[in-house]
C-alpha positions in Angstrom: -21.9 -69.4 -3.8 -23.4 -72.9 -4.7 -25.7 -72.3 -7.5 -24.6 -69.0 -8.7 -24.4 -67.9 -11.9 -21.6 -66.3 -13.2 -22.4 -63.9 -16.4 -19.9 -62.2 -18.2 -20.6 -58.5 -19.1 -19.2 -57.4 -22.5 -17.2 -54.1 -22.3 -17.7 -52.2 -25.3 -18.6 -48.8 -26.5 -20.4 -47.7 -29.9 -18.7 -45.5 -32.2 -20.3 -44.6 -35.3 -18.9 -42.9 -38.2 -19.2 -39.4 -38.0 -21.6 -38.6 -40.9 -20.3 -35.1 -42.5 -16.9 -36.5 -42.5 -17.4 -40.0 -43.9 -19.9 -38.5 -46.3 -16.8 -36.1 -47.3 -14.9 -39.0 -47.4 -16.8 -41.0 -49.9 -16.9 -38.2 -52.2 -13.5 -38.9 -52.8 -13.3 -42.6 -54.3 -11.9 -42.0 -57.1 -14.7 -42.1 -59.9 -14.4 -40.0 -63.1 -17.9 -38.7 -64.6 -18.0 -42.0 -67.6 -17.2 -44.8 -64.2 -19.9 -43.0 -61.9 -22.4 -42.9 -64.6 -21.8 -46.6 -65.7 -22.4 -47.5 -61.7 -25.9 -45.7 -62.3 -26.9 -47.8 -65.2 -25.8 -50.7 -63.3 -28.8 -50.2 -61.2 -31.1 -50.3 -64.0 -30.1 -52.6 -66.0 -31.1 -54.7 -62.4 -34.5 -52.9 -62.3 -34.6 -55.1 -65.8 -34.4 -51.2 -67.8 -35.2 -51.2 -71.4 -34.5 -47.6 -71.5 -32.0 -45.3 -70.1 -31.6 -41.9 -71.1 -29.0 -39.7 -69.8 -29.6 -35.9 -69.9 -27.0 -33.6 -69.4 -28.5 -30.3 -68.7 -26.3 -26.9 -69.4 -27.0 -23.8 -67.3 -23.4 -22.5 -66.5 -22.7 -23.6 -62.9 -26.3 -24.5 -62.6 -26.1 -27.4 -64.9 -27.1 -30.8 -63.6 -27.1 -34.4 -65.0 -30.6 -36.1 -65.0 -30.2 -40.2 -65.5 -33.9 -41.9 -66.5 -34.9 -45.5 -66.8 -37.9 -47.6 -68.1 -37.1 -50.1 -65.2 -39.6 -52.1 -62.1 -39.3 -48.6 -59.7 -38.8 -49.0 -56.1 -41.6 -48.7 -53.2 -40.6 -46.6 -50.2 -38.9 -49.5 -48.5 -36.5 -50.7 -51.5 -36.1 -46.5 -52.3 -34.7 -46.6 -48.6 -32.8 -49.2 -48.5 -31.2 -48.2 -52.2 -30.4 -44.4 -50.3 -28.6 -46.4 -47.3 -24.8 -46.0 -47.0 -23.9 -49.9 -47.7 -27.5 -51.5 -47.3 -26.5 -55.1 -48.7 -23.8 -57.3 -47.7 -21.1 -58.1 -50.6 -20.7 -61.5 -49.1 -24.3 -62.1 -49.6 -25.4 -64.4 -52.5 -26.4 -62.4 -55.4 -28.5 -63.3 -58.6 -26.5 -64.2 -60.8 -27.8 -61.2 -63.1 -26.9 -58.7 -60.2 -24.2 -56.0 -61.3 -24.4 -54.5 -57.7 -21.8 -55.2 -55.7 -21.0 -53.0 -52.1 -24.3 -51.5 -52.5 -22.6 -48.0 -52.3 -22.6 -47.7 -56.1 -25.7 -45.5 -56.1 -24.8 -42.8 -53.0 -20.8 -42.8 -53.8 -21.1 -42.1 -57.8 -23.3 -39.6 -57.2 -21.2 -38.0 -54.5 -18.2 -38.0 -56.3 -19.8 -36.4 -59.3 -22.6 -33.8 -57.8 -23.4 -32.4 -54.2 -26.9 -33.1 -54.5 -28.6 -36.1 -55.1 -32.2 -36.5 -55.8 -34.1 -40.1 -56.4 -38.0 -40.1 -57.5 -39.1 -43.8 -58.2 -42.7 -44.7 -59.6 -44.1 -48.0 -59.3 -47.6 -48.2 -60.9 -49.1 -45.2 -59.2 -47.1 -44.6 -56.7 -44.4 -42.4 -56.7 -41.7 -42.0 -53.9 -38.6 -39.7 -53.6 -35.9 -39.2 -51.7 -32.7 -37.4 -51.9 -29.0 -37.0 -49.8 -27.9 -33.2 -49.9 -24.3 -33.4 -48.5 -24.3 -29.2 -47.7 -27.9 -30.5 -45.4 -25.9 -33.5 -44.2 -22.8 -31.1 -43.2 -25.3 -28.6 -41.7 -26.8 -31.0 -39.4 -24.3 -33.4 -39.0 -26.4 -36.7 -39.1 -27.3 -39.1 -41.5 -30.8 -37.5 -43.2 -32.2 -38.1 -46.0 -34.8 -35.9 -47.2 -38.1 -37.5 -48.3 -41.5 -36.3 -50.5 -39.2 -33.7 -52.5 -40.7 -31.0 -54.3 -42.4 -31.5 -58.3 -38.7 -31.2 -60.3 -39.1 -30.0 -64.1 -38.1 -33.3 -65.3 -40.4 -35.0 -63.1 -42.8 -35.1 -66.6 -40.4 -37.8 -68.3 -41.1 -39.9 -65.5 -44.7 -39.7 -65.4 -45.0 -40.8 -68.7 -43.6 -44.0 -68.2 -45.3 -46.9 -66.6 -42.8 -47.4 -63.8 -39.3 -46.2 -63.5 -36.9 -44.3 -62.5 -35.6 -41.0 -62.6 -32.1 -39.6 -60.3 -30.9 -36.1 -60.8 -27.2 -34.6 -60.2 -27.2 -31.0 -59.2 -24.7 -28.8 -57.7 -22.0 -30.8 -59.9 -18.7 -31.0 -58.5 -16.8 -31.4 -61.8 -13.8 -29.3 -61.9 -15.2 -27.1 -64.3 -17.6 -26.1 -62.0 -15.4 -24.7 -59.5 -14.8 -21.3 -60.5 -18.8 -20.6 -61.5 -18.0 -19.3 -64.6 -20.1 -19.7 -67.6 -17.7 -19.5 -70.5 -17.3 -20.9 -73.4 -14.4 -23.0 -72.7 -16.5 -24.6 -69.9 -19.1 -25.6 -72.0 -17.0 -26.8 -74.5 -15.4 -28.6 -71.6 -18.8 -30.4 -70.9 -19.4 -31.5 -74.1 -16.0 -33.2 -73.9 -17.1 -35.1 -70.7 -20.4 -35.7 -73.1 -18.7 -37.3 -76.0 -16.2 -39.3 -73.8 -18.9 -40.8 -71.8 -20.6 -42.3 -74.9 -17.4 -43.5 -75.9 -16.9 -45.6 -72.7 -21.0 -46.9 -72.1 -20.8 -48.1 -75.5 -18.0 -50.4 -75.0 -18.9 -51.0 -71.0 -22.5 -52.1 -72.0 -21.9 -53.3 -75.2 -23.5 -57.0 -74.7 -26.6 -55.1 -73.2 -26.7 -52.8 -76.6 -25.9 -55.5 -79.0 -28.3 -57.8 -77.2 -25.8 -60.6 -77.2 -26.1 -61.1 -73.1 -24.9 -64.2 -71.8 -26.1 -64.3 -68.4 -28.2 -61.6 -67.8 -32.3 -61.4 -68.0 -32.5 -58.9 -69.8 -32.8 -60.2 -73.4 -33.0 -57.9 -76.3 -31.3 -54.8 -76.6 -30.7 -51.9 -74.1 -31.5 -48.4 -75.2 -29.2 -45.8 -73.9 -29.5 -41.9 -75.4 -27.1 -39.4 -74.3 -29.1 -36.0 -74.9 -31.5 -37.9 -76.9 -29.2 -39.7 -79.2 -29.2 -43.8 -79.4 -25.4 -45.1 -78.7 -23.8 -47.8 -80.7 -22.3 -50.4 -79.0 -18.7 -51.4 -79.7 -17.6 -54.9 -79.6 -13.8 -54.9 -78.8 -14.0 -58.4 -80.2 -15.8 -57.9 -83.8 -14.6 -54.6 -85.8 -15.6 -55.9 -89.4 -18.3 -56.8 -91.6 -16.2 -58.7 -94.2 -12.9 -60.3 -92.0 -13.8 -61.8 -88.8 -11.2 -61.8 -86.3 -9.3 -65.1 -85.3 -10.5 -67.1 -82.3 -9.3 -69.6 -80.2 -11.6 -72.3 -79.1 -13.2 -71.6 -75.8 -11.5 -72.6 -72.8 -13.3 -73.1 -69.7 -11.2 -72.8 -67.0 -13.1 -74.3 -63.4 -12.1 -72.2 -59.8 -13.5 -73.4 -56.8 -16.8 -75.0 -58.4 -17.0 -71.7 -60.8 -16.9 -71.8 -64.8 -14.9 -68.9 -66.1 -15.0 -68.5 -70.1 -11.9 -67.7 -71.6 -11.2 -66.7 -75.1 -8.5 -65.1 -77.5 -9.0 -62.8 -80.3 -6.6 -62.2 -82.7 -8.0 -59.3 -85.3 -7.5 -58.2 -88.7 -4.2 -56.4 -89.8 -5.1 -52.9 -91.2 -4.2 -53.7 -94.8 -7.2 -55.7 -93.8 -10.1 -53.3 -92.8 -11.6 -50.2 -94.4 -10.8 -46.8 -92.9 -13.5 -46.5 -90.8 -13.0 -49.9 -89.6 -10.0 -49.2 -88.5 -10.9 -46.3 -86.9 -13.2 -48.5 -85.2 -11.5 -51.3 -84.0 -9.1 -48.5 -82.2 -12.3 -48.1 -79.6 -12.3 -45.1 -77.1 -8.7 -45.7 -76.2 -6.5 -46.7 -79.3 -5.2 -49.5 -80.6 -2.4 -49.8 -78.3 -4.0 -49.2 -75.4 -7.1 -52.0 -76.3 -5.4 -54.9 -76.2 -4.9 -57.0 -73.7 -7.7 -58.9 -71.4 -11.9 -58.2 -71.4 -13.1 -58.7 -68.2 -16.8 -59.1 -68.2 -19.3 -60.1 -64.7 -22.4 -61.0 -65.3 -22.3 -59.5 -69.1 -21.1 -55.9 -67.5 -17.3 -55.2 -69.2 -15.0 -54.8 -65.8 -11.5 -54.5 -67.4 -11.6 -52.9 -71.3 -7.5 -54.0 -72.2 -5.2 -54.7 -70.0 -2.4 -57.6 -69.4 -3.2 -58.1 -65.6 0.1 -57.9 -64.7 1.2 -61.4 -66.1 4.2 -61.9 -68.0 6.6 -64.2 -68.3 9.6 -63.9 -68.1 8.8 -60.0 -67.3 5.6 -58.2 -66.9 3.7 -57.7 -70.4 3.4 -53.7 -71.3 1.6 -52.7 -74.4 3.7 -52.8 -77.3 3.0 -52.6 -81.0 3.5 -56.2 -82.4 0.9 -57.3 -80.1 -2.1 -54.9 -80.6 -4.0 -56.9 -82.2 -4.4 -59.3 -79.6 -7.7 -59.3 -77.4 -9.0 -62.2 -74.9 -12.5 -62.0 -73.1 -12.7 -63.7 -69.6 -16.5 -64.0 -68.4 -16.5 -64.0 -64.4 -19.6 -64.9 -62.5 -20.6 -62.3 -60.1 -19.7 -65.0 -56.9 -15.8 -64.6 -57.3 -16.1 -60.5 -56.6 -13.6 -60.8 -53.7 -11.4 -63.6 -55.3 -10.7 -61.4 -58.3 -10.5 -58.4 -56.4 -13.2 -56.1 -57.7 -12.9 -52.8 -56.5 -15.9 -50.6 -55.5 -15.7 -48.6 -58.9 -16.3 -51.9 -60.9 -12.9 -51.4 -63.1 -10.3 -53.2 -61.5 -10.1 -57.1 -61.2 -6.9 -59.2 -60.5 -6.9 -63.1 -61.3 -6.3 -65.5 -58.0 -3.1 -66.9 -58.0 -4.8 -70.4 -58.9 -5.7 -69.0 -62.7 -2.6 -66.8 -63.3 -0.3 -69.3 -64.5 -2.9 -70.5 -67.0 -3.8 -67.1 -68.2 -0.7 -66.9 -68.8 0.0 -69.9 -70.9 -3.5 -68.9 -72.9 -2.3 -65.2 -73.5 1.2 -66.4 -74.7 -0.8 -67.9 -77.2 -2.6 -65.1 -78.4 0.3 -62.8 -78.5 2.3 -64.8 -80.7 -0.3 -65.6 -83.4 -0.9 -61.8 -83.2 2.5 -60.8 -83.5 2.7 -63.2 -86.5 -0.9 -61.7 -88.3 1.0 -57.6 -87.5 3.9 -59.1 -89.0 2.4 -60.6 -92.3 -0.2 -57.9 -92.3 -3.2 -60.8 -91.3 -2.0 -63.5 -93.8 -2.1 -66.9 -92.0 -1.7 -70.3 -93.7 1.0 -70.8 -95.4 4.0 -68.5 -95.6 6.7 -68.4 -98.2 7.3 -72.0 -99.6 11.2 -71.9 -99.1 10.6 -73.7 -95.9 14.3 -73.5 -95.5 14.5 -69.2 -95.4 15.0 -67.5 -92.6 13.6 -63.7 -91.7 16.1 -61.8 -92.6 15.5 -58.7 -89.8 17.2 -54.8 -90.7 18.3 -54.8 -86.6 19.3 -57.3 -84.5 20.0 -57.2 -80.4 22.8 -59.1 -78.7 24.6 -58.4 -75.8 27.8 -56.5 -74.8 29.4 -56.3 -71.1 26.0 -57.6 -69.6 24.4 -54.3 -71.6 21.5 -55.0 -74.6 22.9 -53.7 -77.9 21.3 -52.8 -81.1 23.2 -53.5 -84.7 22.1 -53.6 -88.5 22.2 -56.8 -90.2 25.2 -57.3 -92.3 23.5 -60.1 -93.9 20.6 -58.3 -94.7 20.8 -58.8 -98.7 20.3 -54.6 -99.4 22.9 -54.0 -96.5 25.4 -56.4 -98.1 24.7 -56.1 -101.7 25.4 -51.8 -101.1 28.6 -53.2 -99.3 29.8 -55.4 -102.2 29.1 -52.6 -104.9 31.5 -49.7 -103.0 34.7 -51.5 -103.2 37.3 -49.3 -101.8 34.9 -47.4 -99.1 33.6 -50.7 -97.1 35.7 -49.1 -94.2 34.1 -45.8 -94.6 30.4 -48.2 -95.0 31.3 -49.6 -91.7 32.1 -46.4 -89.8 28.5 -44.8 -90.7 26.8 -48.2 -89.5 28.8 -48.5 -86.8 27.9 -44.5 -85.4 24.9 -45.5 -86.2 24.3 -48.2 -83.8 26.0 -46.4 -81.2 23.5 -43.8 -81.0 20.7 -45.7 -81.5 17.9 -43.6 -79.1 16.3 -46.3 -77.0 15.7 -44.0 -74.0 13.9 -41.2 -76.6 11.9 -44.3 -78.0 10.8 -45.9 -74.8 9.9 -42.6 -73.6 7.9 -41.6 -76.6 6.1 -44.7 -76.6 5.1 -44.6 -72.8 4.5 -40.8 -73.1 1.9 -40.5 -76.3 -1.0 -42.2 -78.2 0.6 -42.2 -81.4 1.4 -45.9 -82.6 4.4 -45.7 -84.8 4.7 -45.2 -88.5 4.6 -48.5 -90.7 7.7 -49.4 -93.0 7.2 -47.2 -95.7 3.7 -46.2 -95.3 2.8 -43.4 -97.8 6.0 -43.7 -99.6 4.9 -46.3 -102.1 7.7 -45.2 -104.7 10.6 -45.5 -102.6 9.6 -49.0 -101.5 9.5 -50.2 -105.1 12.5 -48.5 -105.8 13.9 -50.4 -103.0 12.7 -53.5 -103.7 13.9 -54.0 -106.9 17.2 -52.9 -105.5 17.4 -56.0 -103.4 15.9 -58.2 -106.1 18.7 -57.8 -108.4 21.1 -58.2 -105.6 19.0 -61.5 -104.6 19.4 -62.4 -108.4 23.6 -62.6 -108.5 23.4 -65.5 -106.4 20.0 -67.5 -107.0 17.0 -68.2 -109.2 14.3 -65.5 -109.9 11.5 -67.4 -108.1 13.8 -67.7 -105.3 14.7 -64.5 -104.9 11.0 -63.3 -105.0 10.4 -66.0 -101.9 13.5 -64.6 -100.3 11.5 -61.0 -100.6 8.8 -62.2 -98.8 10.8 -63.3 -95.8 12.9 -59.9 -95.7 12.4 -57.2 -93.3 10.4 -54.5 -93.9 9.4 -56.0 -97.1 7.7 -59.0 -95.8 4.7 -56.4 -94.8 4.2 -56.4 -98.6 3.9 -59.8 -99.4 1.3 -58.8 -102.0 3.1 -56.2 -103.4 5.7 -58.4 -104.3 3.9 -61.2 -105.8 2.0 -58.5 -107.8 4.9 -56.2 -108.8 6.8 -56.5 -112.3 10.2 -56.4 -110.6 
């Protein structure tokens, strides 16, 4: 008909998610106690916190977690839309302060850790509370939240404080909570998830703790007790008082229209700190384990070590030569979904774009700290026989297409024993040679995956035999050259070469 107009009816139906399911569901995203905690204190440092204390309360399997914070409080309308199951859009704009990021960092930390979560938030004199009780949620399946709770015990911390906030974990969900026994394994148990959770927020927030914030408003240092004790923070970067560790200049790499801050770290050798600075610079994970990249966004530490999968011609692993090496990359919070940021906040992969250039960067790095692990942090000049060449106890080559280890013939203690034994240079030759045939690579690789332990130096604690063998080689060294050659030649020797001072103070 002339006139008529046609309108097309959409055909659709709603289906929501069911709400004790997903809420089960979430539960299960893979936080650890130290990750959901650091989500928590996210939040505050936000609400522009000065002051966070975390309580952790033991009563057998009535203990609960109680996280407090000096920070702006929420009305009943921001407390609501803070409770709500993904109420901001992570493709919205954020300040560039903001650590949140999929706006489920409150509800799914707390899930993961406790079935009960209970929010009271003051603002001035108001005070508004609300909380999400998964075994109410399961009970009635729908999505309530429970408002106007009940006075709580701790609710006194709160009141003292101008505004703030206070959240409370109960009915934990730890594994050590599951068979509701009250022993004394369990509670040594939680103080192990105490202690390791210091560890991590004091390297996560370290900026915040130092005060040395970049980005972020909140200037001046961030207060965070664990059961009433102040945490340190621990700068991956600076482990030393006396030797500061070796930078590169500052590289400021551009992706689409964003600055990203990119620096390398190379740090002192051990011969190089004190005892309990190197105890230090190992941080919560080792030394082996903390090298690698720094992710930071928006001053918050994403990625604490780790070589982002780049490699060239292989992937990188951790390995001993390089454990000194460290490189910070500060991210602004508008390249969440180009670096891949996860919804625990401790995952990021570089674009393609920047990979290639990281890479270049980190090859860098790695080889000046190979060099300071090698010469035990000397840089500057090395020996001045420009001419010598490292003279290595094992060398790798190839054999049928397989790698192959063998001992240096030329090594001067290898061939100056050979020379002296006359007649048994055959039998010399047999022992090396069973030697490199059963050299354990598999048992090596494996034990170095497998454990923490970073393996022994040459000659650590065995100060005598290394003098004894030292001037063994040194007299060899003298048959064919000058003293104050062969003492250079020493220098450029493996495993001597670690003990460059040794040498040059030794009466050999």
């Amino acid at each position: 008909m002339k006139g008529l107009v046609s309108i097309l009816i959409e055909n659709f139906e709603m289906l929501a998610p069911a709400p004790s399911a997903t809420i089960e569901s979430l539960t299960g995203t893979g936080y650890t106690l130290k990750t959901a905690l650091a989500d928590l204190i996210d939040n505050s440092i936000t609400a522009m916190a000065k002051n966070v204390w975390l309580t952790f309360h033991w009563q057998g399997s009535e203990s609960y977690i109680t996280i407090l914070d000096d920070g702006v409080g929420m009305s009943e309308s921001v407390l609501s839309e803070a409770m709500r199951p993904g109420g901001k859009n992570p493709l919205h704009l954020r300040e560039e302060s903001d650590l949140g990021r999929f706006s489920f960092g409150l509800k799914t930390a707390s899930w993961s850790q406790s079935r009960c979560l209970s929010v009271w938030s003051k603002q001035k004199d108001a005070l508004n509370s609300m909380r999400w009780d998964l075994d109410y949620v399961q009970k009635h399946n729908e999505w309530r939240v429970l408002k106007g709770l009940q006075r709580d015990e701790k609710l006194a911390d709160l009141e003292k404080l101008d505004t703030g906030t206070l959240i409370k974990w109960s009915g934990l969900s730890l594994p050590l909570f599951r068979e509701k026994k009250d022993s004394v394994e369990s509670r040594d148990e939680f103080n192990r998830y105490i202690e390791e959770s210091s560890y991590y927020l004091s390297m996560v927030f370290h900026r915040f703790i130092l005060g040395t914030t970049r980005t972020n408003k909140n200037k001046g240092p961030l207060n965070i007790y664990i059961n009433g004790q102040l945490i340190e923070g621990w700068n991956p970067f600076d482990i030393s008082k006396k030797k500061n560790a070796q930078l590169t200049p500052l590289d400021e790499q551009m992706y689409l229209d964003q600055s990203l801050q990119v620096r390398g770290y190379i740090l002192p050798h051990k011969d190089q700190l004190t005892e309990a600075e190197f105890l230090k610079g190992s941080g919560p994970n080792g030394w082996l384990d903390q090298q690698g990249f720094y992710i930071f966004r928006a001053d918050r530490l994403i990625v604490a070590g780790s070589w982002l999968g780049l490699g060239s011609p292989k992937i990188w692993g951790k390995e001993e030569q390089y454990r000194l090496a460290r490189i910070s990359v500060d991210i602004p919070n508008s390249l969440d979904k180009d670096w891949s940021l996860n919804i625990l906040k401790s995952r990021a992969i570089p674009p393609p774009q920047l990979k290639q250039k990281l890479t270049t960067l980190a090859e860098r790095v790695r080889e000046d700290a190979k060099k300071s692990f090698i010469f035990r942090g000397k840089y500057g000049p090395r020996p001045s026989a420009a001419s010598l060449i490292v003279q290595p106890v094992w060398e790798s080559s190839m054999r049928n297409d397989f790698l192959i280890y063998k001992i240096n013939k030329k090594h001067p203690l290898v061939e100056g024993f050979r020379k002296k034994i006359g007649g048994l240079k055959s039998d010399f030759d047999s022992v090396v040679r069973l030697i490199e045939e059963s050299v354990p690579v598999q048992k090596i690789w494996i034990d170095s995956a497998e454990t923490d332990q970073n393996h022994a130096i040459p000659y650590e604690g065995r100060h005598d035999e290394l003098i004894s063998d030292l001037r063994a080689t040194y007299k060899f060294l003298l048959t064919t050259m000058s003293r104050e050659k062969a003492i250079e030649t020493l220098k450029v020797i493996e495993p001597f070469n670690r003990y460059i001072d040794l040498i040059e103070e030794s009466e050999l």
